[in-house]
VEXTORVO-237103 format. One record per residue (C-alpha): residue in one letter; z, y, x. Coordinates in steps of 0.2 Angstrom, whole numbers, padded with zeros to 4 digits, always signed. Layout:
<recs>
AZYX;...
</recs>
This chain:
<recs>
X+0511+0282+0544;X+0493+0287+0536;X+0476+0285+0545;X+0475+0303+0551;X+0495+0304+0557;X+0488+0289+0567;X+0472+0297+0572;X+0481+0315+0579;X+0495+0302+0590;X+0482+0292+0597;X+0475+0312+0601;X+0492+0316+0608;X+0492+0302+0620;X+0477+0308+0629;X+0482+0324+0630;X+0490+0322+0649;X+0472+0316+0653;X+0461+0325+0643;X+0467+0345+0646;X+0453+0349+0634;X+0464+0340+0619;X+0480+0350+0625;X+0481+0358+0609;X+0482+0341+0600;X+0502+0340+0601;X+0505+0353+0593;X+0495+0348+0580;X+0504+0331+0578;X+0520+0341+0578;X+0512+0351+0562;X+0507+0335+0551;X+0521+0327+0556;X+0537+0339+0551;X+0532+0351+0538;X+0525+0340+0524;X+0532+0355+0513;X+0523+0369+0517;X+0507+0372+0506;X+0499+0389+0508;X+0494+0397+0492;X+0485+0410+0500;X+0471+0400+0509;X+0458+0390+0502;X+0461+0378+0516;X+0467+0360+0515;X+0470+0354+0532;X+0477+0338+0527;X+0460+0332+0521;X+0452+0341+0536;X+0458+0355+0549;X+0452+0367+0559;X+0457+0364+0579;X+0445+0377+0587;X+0433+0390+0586;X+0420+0394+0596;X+0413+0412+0592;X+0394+0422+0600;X+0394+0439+0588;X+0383+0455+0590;X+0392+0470+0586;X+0382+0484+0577;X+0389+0501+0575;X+0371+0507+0570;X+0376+0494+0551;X+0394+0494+0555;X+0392+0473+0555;X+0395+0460+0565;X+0382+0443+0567;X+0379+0426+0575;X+0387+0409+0574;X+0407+0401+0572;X+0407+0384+0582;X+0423+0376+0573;X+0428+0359+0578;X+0435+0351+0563;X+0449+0335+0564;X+0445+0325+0547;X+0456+0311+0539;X+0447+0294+0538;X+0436+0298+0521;X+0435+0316+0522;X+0419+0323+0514;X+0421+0342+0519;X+0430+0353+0525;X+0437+0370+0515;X+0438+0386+0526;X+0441+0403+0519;X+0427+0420+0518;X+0429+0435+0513;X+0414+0444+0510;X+0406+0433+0521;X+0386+0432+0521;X+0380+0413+0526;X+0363+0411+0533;X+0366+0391+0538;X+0378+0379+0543;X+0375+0366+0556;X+0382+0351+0564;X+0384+0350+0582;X+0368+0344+0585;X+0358+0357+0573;X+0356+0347+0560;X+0357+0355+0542;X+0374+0349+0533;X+0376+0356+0514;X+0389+0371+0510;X+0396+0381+0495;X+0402+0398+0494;X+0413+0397+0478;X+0418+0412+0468;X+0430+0426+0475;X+0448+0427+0469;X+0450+0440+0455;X+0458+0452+0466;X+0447+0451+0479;X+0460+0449+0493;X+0460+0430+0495;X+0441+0428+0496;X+0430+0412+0491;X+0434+0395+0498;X+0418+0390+0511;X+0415+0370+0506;X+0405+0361+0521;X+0401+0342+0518;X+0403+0332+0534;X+0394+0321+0534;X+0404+0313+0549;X+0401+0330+0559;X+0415+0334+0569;X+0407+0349+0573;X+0400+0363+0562;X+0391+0379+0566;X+0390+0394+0553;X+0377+0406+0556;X+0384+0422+0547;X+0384+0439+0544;X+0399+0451+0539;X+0397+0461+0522;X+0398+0479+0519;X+0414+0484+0525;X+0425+0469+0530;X+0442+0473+0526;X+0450+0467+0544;X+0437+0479+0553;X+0438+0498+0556;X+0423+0506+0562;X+0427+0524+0569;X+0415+0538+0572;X+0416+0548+0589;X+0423+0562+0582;X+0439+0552+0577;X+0444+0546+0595;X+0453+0554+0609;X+0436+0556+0620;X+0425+0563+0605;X+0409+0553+0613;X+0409+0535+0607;X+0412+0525+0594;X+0429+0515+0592;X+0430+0495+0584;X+0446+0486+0582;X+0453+0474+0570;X+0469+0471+0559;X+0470+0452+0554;X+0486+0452+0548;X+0490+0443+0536;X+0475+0436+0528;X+0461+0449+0532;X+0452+0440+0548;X+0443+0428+0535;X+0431+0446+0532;X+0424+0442+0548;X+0428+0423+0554;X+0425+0409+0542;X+0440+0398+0546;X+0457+0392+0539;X+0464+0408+0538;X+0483+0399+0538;X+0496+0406+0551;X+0500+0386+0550;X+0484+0378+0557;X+0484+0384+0573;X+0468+0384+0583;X+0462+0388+0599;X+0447+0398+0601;X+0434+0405+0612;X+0422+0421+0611;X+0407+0430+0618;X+0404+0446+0611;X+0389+0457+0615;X+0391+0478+0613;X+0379+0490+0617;X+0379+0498+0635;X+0393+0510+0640;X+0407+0500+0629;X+0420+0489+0632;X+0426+0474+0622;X+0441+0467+0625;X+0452+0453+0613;X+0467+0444+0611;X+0463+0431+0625;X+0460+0429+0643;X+0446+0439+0649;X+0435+0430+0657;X+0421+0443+0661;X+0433+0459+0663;X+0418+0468+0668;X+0406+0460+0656;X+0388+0453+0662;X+0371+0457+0654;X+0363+0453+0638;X+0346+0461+0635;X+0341+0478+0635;X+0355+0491+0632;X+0367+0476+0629;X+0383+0469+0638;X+0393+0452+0635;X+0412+0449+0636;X+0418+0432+0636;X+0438+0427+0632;X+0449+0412+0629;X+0463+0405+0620;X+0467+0388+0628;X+0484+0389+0617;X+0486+0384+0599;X+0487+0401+0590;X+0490+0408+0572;X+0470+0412+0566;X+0477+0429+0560;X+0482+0433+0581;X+0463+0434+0584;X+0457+0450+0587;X+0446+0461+0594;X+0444+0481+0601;X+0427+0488+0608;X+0425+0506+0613;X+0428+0518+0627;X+0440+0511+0635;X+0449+0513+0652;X+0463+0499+0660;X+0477+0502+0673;X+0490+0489+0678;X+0508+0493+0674;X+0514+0477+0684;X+0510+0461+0692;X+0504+0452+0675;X+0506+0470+0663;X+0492+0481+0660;X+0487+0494+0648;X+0469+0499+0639;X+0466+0513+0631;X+0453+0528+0632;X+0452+0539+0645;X+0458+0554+0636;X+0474+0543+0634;X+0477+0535+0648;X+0490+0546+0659;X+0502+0549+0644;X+0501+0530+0637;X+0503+0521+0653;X+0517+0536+0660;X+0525+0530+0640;X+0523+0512+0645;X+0531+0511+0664;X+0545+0499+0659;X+0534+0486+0652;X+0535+0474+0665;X+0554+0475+0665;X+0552+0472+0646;X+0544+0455+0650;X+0558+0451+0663;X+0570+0453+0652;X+0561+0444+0637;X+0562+0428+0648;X+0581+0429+0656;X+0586+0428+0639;X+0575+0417+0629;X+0563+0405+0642;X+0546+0408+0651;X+0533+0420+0645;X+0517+0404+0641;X+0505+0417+0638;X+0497+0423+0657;X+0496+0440+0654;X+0504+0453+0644;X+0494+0469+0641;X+0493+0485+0628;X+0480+0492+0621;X+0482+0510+0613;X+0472+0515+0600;X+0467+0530+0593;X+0479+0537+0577;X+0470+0528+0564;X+0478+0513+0568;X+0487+0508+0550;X+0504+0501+0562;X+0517+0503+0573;X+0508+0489+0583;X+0499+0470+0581;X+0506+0456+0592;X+0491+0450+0596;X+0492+0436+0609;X+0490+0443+0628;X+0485+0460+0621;X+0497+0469+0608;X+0487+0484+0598;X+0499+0502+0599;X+0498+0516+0587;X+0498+0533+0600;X+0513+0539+0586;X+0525+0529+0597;X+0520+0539+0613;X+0534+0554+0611;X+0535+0558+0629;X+0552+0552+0633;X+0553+0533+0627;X+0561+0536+0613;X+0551+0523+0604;X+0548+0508+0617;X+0556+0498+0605;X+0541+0494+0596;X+0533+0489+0613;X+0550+0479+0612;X+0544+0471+0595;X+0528+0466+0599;X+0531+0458+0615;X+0547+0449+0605;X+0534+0442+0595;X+0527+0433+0611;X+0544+0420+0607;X+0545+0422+0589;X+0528+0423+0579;X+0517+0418+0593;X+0524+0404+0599;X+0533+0399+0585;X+0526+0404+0568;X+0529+0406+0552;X+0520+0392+0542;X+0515+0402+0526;X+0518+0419+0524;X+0533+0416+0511;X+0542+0412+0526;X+0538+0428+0536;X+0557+0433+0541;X+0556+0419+0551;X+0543+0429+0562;X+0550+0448+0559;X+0565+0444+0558;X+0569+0436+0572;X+0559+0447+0582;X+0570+0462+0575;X+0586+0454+0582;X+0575+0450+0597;X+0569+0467+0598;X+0587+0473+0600;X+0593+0464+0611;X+0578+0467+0623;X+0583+0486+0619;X+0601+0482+0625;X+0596+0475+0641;X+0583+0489+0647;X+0592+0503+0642;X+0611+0499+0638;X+0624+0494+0622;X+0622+0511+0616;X+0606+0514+0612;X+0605+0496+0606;X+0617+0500+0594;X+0611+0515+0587;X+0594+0506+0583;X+0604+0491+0576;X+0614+0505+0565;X+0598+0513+0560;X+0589+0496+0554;X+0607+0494+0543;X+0606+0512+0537;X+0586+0505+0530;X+0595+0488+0524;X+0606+0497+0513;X+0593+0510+0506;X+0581+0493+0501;X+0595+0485+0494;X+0596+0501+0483;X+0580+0503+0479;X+0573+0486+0478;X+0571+0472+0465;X+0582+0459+0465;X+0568+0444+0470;X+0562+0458+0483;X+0579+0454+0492;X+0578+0438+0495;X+0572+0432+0515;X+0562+0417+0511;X+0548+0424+0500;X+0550+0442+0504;X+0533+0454+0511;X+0541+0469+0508;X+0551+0477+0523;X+0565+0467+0520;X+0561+0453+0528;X+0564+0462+0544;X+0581+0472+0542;X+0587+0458+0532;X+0584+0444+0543;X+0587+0455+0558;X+0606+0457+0551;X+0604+0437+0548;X+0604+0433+0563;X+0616+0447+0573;X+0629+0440+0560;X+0627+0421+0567;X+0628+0429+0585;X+0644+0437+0581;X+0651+0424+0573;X+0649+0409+0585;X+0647+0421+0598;X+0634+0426+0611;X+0635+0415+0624;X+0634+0399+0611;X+0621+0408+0601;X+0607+0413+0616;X+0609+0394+0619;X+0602+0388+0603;X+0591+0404+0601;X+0582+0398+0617;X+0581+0380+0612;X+0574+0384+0597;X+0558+0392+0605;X+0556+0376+0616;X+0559+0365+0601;X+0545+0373+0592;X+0533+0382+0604;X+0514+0382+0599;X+0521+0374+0581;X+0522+0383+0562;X+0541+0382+0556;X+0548+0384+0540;X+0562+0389+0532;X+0569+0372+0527;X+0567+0367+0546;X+0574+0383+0552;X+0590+0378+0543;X+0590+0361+0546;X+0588+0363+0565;X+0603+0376+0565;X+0612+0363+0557;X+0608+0350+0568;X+0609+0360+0584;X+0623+0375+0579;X+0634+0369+0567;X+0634+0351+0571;X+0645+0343+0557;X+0658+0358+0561;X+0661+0361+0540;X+0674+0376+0541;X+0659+0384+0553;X+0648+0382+0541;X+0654+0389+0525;X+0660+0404+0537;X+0641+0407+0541;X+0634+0405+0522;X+0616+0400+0528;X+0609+0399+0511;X+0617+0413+0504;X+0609+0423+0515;X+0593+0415+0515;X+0587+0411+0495;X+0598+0424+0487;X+0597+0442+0485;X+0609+0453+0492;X+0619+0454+0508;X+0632+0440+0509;X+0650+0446+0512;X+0652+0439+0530;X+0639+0452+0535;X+0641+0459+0553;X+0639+0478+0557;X+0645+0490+0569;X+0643+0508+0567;X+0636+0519+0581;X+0647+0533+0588;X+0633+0544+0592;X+0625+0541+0573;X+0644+0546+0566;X+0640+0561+0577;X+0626+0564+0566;X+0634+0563+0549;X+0647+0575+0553;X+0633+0587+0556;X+0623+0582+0539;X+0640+0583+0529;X+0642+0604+0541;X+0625+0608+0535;X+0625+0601+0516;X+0643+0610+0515;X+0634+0628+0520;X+0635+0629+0540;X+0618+0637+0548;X+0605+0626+0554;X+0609+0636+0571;X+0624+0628+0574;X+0619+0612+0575;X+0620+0605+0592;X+0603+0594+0591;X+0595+0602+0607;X+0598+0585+0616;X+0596+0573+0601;X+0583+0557+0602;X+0570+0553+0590;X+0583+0540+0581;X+0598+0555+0581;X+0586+0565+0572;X+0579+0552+0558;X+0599+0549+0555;X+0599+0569+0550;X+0585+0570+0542;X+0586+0554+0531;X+0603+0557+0528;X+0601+0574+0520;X+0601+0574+0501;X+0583+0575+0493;X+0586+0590+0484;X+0589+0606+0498;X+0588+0623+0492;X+0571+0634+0500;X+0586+0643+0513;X+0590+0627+0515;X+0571+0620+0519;X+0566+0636+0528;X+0584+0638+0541;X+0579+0619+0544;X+0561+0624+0548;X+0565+0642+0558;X+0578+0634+0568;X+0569+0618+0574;X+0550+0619+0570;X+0551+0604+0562;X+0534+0606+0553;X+0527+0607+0569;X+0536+0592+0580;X+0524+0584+0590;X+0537+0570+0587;X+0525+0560+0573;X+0544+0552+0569;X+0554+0566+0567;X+0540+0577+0556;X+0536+0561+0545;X+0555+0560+0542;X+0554+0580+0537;X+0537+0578+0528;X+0546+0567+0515;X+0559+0582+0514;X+0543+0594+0511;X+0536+0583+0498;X+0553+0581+0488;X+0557+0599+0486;X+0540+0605+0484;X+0543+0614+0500;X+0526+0627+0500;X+0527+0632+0517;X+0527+0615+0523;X+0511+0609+0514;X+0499+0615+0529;X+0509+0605+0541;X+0508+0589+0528;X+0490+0590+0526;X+0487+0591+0545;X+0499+0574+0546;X+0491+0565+0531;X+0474+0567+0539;X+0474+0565+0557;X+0487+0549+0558;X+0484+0533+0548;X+0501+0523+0552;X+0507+0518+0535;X+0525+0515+0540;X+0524+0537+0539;X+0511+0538+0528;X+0512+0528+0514;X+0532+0536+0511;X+0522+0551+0508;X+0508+0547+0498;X+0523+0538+0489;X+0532+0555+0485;X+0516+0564+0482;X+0510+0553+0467;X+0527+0551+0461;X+0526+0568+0455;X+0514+0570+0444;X+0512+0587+0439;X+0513+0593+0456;X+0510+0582+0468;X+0499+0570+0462;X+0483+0583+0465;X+0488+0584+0481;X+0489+0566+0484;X+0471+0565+0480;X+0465+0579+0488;X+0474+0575+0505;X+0467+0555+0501;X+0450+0563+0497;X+0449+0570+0514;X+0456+0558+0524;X+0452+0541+0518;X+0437+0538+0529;X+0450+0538+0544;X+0462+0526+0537;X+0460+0507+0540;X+0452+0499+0525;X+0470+0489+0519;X+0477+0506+0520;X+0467+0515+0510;X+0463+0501+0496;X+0479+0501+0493;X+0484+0521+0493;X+0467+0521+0480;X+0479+0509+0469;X+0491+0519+0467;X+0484+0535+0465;X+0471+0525+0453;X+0487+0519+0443;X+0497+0537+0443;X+0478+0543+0436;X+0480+0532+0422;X+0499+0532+0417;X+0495+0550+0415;
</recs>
């Protein structure tokens, strides 16, 4: 046992009468059983010194899109630590502090080459267990997406929110940006008069109290252990109404009668959540729906999940990404991926999670339909993909989730549901508030599931599944009635029957992304235009459905349908639609490629900064291929 090891038990001990060290056993937990993860994508080295909690006062100015003022961290140090290493992106440092304002020595080293990682922050200790950064942010901080009036629901005020995931939040806190060192945190944020700031903590000052002339502060905090990437903020116009006893949601007040009428059955979602898999431990659980630039479906930010408007359809249709995100309360949150190789542990999980949630609110059937549709997108990567791409442990590219959602309905139905739930909800006990790796995952399935059992365990092929590509041959799926519904009326259609005479009046949004993505690529116009004459489909409100018949637009060079595709490329900034078609558009290079950049041209002010650096890529790289 080393010094420091020592030093975080003697922590623990106290933590029954110290509540202010309650995060310290979680932080023994981490040290303690995963000496293997290393994070190659923070600067961080929190075995020599870590961050424990961050204490945030910030200015928000729309006026020089910036934010200022000081980040308080409480650092644990190993005995013969000279500094500690946090990560900055784009960061400007005025002066850093110890706890009793006296000057300690810093370095901002150089930024990585792709300018994603950042610089590493070195502060000498000198014994400080406290440090205080002054700071300002840079021009255009890559977590932050400062919106004009004109591009929110209520046309008057400006709109601020944040994206941390995965390794932005360091544009704006200078921390150990590591989903593995947790950290608790505190805020007081100052806005100007008439806007509201609200973040992924408990609100202390709902209302907010004064703070000069023209100026209001909110105050919030994080007593649990969290994931530095769950930190995250919103200020704007904004309106709140409960939707339960400990359910809520925000939102401007243009919105607020269709998001909250979308969002009734939140507080059974919670229920649910916590008859299958232990206690909510978070206090509240609210939304907040935000205008459409918003590059997700949602953010699992702790106590306040951020919601694109696209999922509001008008007849929950597409509560399943509520589903997600509050999933994410259990797997992510509470227990959390230690680096981001190891991501399927939090998307994956949460997918099966997702379902299952989906299954008990509104019944087998529509569980199975999304399950079927999630397979239906398995199989297309599996296609499509490169083989390292198809791997879970080391995977950030979609698969993650569909494969490790597929993972882990396949060791449901094989050991069964009741046996599974049992060890699903230990798990979450086991490891609430801790990081969790791959390794561990599968050593605690062993210990816990398998138990020694050695025909069980070649039936299950746990490392097939996990470090190879492919889908192993025990692979459990069960195909939806009401999808084979839908194929037959793909197969009517591509074989010549009229558009008319499919019976799609009472279809849900999932029916009709099983049509549409099923058709071939390639339609005849009569084809495209019956389509469109018979369902309106460049006209569907429905941001799923046209997205999924924008694609068919952009593949057959489909004229009539540009109108509608410029409208959608520039009034929604969810990449899981738009990105597809920017995809489509710069693949074809005579003719679509122009309208790629003159769509992006238009439009990339209102898409979220990680968005549009990475559309700029590729149309910078079609450009150049030329």
């Amino acid at each position: 046992m080393t010094p420091f090891v020592r030093a975080l038990l003697v922590a623990s001990a106290l933590v029954s009468a110290v509540p202010a060290l309650a995060h310290a056993r979680a932080e023994v937990a981490q040290i303690l059983t995963t000496p293997d993860s290393v994070d190659d994508r923070s600067y961080a080295q929190p075995r020599v010194a870590r961050v424990t909690n961050v204490d945030l006062d910030l200015a928000i100015d729309f006026a020089s899109k910036g934010v200022s003022g000081t980040a308080a961290l409480d650092v644990l140090a190993a005995p013969g630590a000279k500094a500690v290493v946090l990560d900055a992106l784009g960061l400007k440092i005025e002066k850093v502090t110890d706890g009793k304002g006296r000057a300690l020595p810093w370095s901002l080293g150089k930024d990585d080459p792709d300018g994603e990682k950042g610089a590493p922050l070195t502060i000498t200790l000198n014994g400080a267990k406290r440090v205080v950064i002054t700071y300002r942010t840079g021009p255009d901080p890559l977590a932050l997406q400062w919106l004009p009036a004109e591009l929110t629901a209520g046309k008057t005020k400006p709109f601020l929110y944040s994206q941390g995931q995965a390794i932005l939040n360091r544009s704006w806190i200078p921390t150990q940006d590591s989903p593995g060192v947790r950290q608790t945190w505190s805020a007081r944020i100052v806005v100007p008069e008439g806007l509201t700031a609200v973040m992924s903590g408990l609100r202390l000052t709902p209302e907010g109290e004064p703070a000069g002339p023209g100026k209001r502060a909110y105050r919030f905090r994080m007593e649990h252990p969290t994931a530095p990437y769950l930190i995250a903020i919103a200020v704007g116009d904004l309106a709140f109404k409960p939707l339960g006893a400990r359910t809520g949601v925000y939102t401007e007040p243009a919105m607020m009668d269709r998001a909250a009428a979308e969002l009734t059955d939140t507080e059974k979602m919670v229920e649910a959540a916590e008859r299958l898999y232990g206690p909510y431990r978070w206090g509240r659980y609210d939304v907040l729906v935000l205008p459409p630039a918003f590059p997700y479906g949602g953010m699992e930010n702790t106590t306040l999940t951020f919601l694109t408007p696209t999922f509001i359809t008008g007849d929950k249709a597409n509560v399943g990404l509520v589903a997600h995100e509050l999933a994410h309360s259990w797997s992510g949150n509470l227990v959390t991926n230690a680096t981001w190789n190891d991501i399927w542990l939090n998307e994956g999980f949460t997918s099966y999670v997702e379902n299952r949630l989906m299954e008990e609110l509104y019944g087998p059937a529509r569980a199975e339909i999304e399950a079927d549709l999630s397979w239906d997108e398995l199989q297309r990567a599996m296609k499509e993909r490169k083989p390292e791409q198809l791997t879970l442990q080391g995977s950030a590219t979609s698969v993650e989730y569909i494969k490790g959602e597929a993972f882990l309905r396949t060791l449901e139905h094989a050991v069964g549901r009741e046996r599974w739930d049992a060890w699903l909800r230990g798990y979450f006990d086991r490891y609430a508030f801790q990081p969790q790796t791959t390794a561990r995952f599968l050593a605690d399935l062993r210990e816990h599931l398998v138990k020694g059992d050695s025909a069980l365990e070649a039936r299950l092929q746990l490392d097939e599944w996990v470090y190879k590509p492919g889908i192993p041959s025990n692979a459990y799926h069960k195909a939806s009635p009401a999808l084979l519904e839908v194929d037959r009326q793909v197969a009517a259609f591509v074989a010549g029957a009229p558009a008319s005479s499919i019976p799609a009046k009472a279809w849900t949004t999932q029916e009709w992304q099983r049509f549409l993505n099923n058709l071939p690529r390639k339609l005849t116009p009569t084809q495209m235009a019956d389509l469109d004459g018979a369902f309106a489909l460049s006209q569907s409100t429905n941001a799923y459905v046209r997205a999924a018949w924008l694609q068919l637009v952009v593949a057959n060079r489909y004229e009539p349908g540009l109108a509608s595709l410029e409208q959608f490329l520039t009034g929604v900034g969810r990449g899981l639609f738009v990105n597809p078609l920017y995809n489509g558009l710069i693949k074809d290079k005579d003719w679509g490629l122009p309208l790629a950049k003159r769509y992006f041209a238009e439009a990339r002010g209102t898409y979220h900064p990680s968005l549009s650096t990475g559309i700029a890529r590729r149309i910078e790289a079609a450009e150049a291929a030329k």
